[in-house]
N, C-alpha and C positions, 0 to 999 in steps of 0.2 A: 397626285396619281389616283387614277381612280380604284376603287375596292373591288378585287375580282369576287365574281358570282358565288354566292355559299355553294359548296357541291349540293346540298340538303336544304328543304328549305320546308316552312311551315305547308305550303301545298303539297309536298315531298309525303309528308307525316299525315295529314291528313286520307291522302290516299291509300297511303298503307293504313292505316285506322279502317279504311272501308275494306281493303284483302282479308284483312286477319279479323275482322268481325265474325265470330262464330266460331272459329277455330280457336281463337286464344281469352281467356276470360277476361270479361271488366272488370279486373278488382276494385275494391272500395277506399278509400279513402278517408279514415275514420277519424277524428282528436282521441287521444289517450288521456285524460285527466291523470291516471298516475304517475306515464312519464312526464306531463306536464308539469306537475308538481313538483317532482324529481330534479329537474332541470331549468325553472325558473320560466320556461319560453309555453306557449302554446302549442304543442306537437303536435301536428296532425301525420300519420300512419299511413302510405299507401304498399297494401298488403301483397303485393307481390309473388308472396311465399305461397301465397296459394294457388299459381298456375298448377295445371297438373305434372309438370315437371317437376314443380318446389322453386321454381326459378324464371325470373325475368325473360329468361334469353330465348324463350318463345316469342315474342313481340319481333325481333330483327328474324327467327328463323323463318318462318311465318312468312311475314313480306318477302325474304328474300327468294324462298322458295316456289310464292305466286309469282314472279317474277321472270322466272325461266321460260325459256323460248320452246315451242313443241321439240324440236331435238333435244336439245337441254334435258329434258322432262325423259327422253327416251332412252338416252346415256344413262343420267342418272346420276349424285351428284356425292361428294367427299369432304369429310371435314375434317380439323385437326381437332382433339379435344380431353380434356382428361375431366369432366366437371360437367357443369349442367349445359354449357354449348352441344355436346354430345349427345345428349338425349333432348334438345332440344327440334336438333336439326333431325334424329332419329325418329321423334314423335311426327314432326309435319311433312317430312318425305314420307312414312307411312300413309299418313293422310290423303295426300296426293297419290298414293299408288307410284310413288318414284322411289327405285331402287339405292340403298343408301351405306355407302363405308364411311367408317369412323376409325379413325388410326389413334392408335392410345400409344402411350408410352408404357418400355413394360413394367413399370413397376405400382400400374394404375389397380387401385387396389378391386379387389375381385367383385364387392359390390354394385361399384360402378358399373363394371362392364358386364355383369349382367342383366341392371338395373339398364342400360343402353340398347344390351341385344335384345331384351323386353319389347323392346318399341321396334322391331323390327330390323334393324339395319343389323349387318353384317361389322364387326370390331376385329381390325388389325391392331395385333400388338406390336410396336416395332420402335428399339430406340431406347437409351434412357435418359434423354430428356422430352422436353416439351419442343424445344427447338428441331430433337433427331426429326423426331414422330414428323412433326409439321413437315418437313423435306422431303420425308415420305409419305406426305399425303400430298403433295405438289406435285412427285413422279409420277403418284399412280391416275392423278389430274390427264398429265399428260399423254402416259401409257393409253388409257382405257378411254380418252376423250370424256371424263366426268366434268362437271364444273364443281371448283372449289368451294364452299360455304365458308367465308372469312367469321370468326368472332367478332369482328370488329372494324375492320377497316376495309369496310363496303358500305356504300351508300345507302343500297336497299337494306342494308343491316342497321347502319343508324337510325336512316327514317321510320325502322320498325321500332327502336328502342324508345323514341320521341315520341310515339304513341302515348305512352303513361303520361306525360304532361299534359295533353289534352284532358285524360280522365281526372287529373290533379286538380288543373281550373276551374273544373268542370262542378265536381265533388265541393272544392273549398275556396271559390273565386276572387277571397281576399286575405289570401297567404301574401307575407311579409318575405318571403325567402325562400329557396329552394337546396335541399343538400341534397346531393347523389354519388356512390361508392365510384370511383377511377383505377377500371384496370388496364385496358386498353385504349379506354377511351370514347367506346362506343355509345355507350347511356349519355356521359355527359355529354357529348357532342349533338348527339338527336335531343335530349330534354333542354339545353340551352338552346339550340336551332329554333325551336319550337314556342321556348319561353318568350324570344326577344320579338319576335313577331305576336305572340299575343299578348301579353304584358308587356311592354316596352319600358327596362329600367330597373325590371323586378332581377333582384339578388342572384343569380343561381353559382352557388358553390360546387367543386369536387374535395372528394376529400380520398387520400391515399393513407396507406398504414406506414410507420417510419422505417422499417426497411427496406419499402419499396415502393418511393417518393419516386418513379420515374417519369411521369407527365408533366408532374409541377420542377423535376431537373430542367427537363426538356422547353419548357415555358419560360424558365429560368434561361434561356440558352447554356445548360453549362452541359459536362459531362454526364453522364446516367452511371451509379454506382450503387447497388442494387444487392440485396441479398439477407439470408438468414433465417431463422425457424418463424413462424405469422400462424396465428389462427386464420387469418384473413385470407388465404390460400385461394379465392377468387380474383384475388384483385393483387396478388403477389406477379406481378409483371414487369419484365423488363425492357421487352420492346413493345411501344405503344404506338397506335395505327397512325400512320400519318393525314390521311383526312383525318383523321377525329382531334388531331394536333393541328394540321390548319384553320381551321373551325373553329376551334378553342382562343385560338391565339387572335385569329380575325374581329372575335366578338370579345376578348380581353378577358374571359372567364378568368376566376380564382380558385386555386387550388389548396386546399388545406390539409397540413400532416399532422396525424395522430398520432399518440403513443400505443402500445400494444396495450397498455393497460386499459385505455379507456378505450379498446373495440370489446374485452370481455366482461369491463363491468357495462358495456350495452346490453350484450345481452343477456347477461343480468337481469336485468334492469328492464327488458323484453319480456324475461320470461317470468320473473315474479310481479313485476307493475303491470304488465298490456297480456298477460297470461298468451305470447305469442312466442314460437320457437322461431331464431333467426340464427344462420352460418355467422360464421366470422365477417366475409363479404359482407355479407347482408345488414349485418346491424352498423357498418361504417360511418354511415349518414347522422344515428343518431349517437355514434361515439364522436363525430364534431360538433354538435351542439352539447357533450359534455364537455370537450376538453377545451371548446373558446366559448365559454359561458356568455363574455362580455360582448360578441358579435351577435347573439341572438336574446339576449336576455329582453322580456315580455313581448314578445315581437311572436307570431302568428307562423310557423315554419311546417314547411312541410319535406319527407325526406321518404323513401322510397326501404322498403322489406326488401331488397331482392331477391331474396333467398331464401328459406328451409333447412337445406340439407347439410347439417350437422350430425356429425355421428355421434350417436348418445353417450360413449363415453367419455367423449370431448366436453358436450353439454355436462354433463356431472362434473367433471370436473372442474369446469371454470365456475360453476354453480356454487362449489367448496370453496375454492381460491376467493371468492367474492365474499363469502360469510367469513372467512377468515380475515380478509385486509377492514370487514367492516367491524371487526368486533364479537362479530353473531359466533364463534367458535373459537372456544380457547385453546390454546398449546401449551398446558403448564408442565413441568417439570421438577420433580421432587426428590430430595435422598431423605431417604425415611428407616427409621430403626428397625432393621427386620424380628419383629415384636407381633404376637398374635393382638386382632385386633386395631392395627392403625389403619390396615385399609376398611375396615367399617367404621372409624373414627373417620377419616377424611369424607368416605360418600355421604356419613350422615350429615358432616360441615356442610358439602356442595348442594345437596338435597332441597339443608333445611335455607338456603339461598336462592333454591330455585331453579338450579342447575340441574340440566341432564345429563349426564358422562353416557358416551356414546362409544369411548374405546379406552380401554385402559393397556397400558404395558406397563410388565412388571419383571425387574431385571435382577436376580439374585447374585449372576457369576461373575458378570463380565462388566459391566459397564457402573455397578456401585466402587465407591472409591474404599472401604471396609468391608472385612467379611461378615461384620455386624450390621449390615445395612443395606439397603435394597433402593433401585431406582425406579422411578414411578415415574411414570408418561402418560398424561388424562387427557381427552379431549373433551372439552365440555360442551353444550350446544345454550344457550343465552340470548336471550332478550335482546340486549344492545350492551355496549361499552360499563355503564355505569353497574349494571347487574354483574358483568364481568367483575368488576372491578371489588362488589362486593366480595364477591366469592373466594376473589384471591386474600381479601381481607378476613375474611372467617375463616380460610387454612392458617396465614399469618399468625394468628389471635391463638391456633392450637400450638404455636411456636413450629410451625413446617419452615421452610426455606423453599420459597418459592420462585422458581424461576419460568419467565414467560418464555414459550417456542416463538419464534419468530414468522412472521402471515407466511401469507404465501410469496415467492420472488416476484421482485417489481422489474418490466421492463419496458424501454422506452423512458 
């Protein structure tokens, strides 16, 4: 039988490459020597995070919006969005001088939608999901004759997202492998389109976070079973675009599931090795060349930034959880004699170990097992495991009873 036509195809992407020239920036495409090192592979960085949105998804809005027919353009067009497709579609409808609604769901946090109304467009709230919202951004399609701006499952939105592969070959023309984050489908579908025609052969992976494996279900031919709490809340998707799923399927792409764990120690691993800020989304790419070490080890890979927008107290916190599962922060736990003097005994132990105690709790009433005795909760901040390990040995040594808090929750 013969292979029906790709919807998308490398002249598809090339074209859009010349629409969105000047409206959307060339990122670069750097090696990271420390994630490199980190990770055994050569990592080359395409920095994404720095469109002016913070996010990739200028590349498909971009094209999709040169795209529109003079009516089109006079209507005025609509998107579904809670994330960076929202102000993506919001910045280049500005641009264009095309009048622009963005339907949020309401529970989209207030950031967002002012950080959306910024750029101009107009934000309905309506719905409390993703799924309501989108149904009422279809009606008012309808109602008002707008055209829809799909996330994902539009041509002219893939062939924009397959633009970054061209600046990839371009930048680093003898990459051994490709990884790119799968929410919908949109990125992998244009970056593989785009790969197989100009590299013929060359690797390109998707990679999904384990709660919400639904392209590599769907590739699978099985059910889609999908759900749970994700940092990765770009790419936390359950229904994925069906061109971007014929596409995939046609050219046999691989999809790779990650655990939760290794999308936070990416970016990690982002922001202390490559001094780069990357979302959950964002760092996915290079949370599968940590969690299948054995598929890219010295091998030349290149994997995509999508993203930016992480909210700082998210970023701290996985920033902790990371010093914690590595050692770098202690959890110790003490029942110590409520006696003048033991807690300047213990700081001078950890001190003179090199330790910096960065919070202490001290329990007189409630949680000592005697009324002669007091429980002590230190967090210490350390070097690596073996420094730790002194420390606990020079409290041992004053005869303390030391017990370790346990890191941070693993999951995945």
């Amino acid at each position: 039988m013969p292979v029906a036509p790709a919807p998308v195809t490398l002249a598809d992407i090339r074209a859009a490459a010349r629409r969105i020239a000047g409206a959307v920036l060339r990122t670069p495409t750097l090696p990271s020597h420390a994630v490199s090192r980190a990770v055994g592979a050569q990592v080359f960085l395409k920095l994404d995070n720095l469109q002016a949105t913070g996010a990739f998804k200028e590349r498909g809005a971009a094209n999709r919006i040169a795209l529109l027919t003079v009516r089109e353009r006079a209507a005025g067009v609509v998107a579904m969005s809670a994330g960076n497709h929202a102000q993506a579609v919001a910045r280049h409808a500005a641009l264009a001088g095309i009048a622009a609604t963005i339907v949020m769901p309401q529970f989209t946090p207030a950031t967002k939608v002012v950080r959306t109304e910024g750029w101009g467009a107009r934000v309905v709230l309506h719905g409390e999901t993703l799924a309501e919202a989108a149904a009422h951004a279809h009606e008012l399609a309808l109602r008002d004759g707008l055209t829809f701006i799909h996330p994902y499952d539009d041509p002219g939105v893939i062939a924009g997202q397959g633009t970054m592969v061209l600046e990839m070959l371009e930048d680093a023309p003898a990459l051994d492998a490709l990884v790119f984050p799968v929410g919908g489908g949109g990125l992998l579908a244009g970056c593989a389109a785009a790969a197989r025609e100009l590299r013929p052969g060359l690797p390109v992976y998707g990679v999904e976070v384990a709660g919400y494996p639904a392209m590599a279900q769907r590739l699978a031919g099985g059910p889609v079973a999908v759900g749970g709490p994700t940092i990765a809340e770009g790419i936390a998707v359950r229904d994925v675009g069906e061109a971007p799923l014929a596409l995939l399927r046609q050219m046999g792409t691989e999809v790779l599931v990650v655990p939760e764990r290794a999308v936070e120690q990416a970016i990690a691993l982002l922001a202390e090795g490559a001094k780069l800020v990357a979302e959950g989304a964002g760092a996915a790419g290079l949370a599968a060349i940590l969690a299948f070490p054995e598929r890219f080890a010295g091998k030349a890979v290149g994997t995509v930034i999508t993203g930016g927008n992480i909210d700082a107290r998210i970023l701290a916190n996985v920033l902790l959880r990371n010093l914690l599962r590595d050692g770098r922060i202690l959890r110790l736990h003490l029942d110590i004699p409520d006696r003048p003097g033991v807690l300047a005994d213990i700081a001078a132990r950890v001190a003179a170990a090199g330790g910096n105690v960065i919070e202490v709790s001290h329990q007189r009433l409630f949680a000592a097992p005697s009324v002669q005795s007091a429980e002590l909760e230190l967090m210490v901040e350390v070097r690596d495991t073996a420094q730790g390990n002194a420390i606990v040995a020079a409290l041992e040594a004053g005869r303390y009873v030391v017990r370790r808090g346990c890191s941070a929750p693993v999951q995945g």
